[in-house]
C-alpha positions in Angstrom: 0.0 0.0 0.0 1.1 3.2 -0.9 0.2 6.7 1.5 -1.0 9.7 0.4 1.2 12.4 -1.1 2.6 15.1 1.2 2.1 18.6 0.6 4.5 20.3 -1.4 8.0 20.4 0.8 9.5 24.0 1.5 12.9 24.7 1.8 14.3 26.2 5.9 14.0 30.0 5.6 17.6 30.8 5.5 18.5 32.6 8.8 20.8 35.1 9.0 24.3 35.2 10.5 24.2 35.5 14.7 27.3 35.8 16.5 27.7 33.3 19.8 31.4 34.7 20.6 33.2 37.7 19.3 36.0 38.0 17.2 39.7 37.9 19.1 42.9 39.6 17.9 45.9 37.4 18.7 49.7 38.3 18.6 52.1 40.6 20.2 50.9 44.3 19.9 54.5 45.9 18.8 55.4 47.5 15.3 56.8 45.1 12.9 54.2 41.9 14.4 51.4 40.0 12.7 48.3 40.1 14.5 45.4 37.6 13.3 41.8 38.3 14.1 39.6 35.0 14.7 36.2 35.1 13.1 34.7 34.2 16.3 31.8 31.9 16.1 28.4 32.4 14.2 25.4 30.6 13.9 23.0 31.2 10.3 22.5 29.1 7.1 25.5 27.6 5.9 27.6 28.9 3.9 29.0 31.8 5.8 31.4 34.0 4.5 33.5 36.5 6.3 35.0 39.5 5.9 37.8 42.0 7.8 38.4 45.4 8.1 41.1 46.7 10.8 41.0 50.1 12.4 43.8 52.2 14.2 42.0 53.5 17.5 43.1 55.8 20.4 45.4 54.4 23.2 41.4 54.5 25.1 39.8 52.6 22.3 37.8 55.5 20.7 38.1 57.5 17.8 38.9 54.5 15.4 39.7 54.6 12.0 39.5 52.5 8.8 43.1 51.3 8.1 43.2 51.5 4.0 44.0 47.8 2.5 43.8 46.4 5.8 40.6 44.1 5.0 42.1 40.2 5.5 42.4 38.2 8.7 46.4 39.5 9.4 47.9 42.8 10.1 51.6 43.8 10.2 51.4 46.7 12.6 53.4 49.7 11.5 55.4 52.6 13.4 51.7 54.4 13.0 50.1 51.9 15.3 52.6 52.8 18.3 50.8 54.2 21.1 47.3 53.1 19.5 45.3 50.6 19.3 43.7 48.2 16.4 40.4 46.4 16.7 39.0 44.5 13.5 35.5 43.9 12.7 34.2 41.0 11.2 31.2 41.0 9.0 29.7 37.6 8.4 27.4 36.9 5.2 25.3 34.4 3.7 22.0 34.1 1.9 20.1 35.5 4.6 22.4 38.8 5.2 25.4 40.3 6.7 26.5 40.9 10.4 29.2 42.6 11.9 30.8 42.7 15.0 33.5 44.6 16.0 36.5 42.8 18.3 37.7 43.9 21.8 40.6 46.4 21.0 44.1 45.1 21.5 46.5 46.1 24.1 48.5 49.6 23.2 51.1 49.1 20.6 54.6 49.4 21.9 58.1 49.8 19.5 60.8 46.6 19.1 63.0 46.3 22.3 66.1 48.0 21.6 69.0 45.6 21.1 71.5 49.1 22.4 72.8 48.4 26.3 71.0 51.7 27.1 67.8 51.2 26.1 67.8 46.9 26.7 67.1 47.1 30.5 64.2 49.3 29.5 60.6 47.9 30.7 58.3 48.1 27.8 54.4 48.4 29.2 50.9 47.8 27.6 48.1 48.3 29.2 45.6 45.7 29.6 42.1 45.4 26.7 
């Protein structure tokens, strides 16, 4: 015996990027190191794309600005990023829409430890995200 048909079967609605934990910059904040920013995690309709875009903030975290070309997951901090801070945000996309979130901002940026015996006993300091 055979049942009756179903009704016609719909596809999910596609839902929409959500982010469950934010973004995290990893590396040493200093000029001439690569910091990586993690995606975080996201929930939505698979696939999810992402996308980066780094900005150079205050040594408080305010006042940020777009870093030009500075859109992938690295960044080699430069002489301009000493005594500021960088924070990325990630936008997440898919067929339902686009998120962004922006990361916790990374310690201040601090120059390369001397390798002169006058400046080598030095203490270098950041100050805590």
């Amino acid at each position: 015996a055979t049942s009756a048909a179903t009704t016609v079967v719909q596809a999910a609605a596609a839902a929409p990027p959500v982010n469950t934990s934010p973004p995290i910059i990893s590396g040493t904040p200093q000029d001439g190191q690569t910091l990586t920013a993690s995606t975080g995690s996201w929930t939505g309709t698979q696939p999810i794309t992402y996308a980066y875009q780094w900005q150079r903030c205050d040594s408080g975290g305010a006042n940020c600005v777009v870093i030009a070309g500075a859109t992938g997951p690295t960044y080699l901090a430069t002489s301009a990023d000493v005594g500021q801070t960088l924070r990325v945000v990630v936008t997440a996309t898919n067929s339902a829409g686009s998120t962004g979130l922006v990361s916790r901002r990374s310690s201040s940026f601090s120059r390369p430890a001397s390798t002169s015996r006058s400046r080598a006993s030095r203490p270098s300091s950041t100050s805590p995200s």
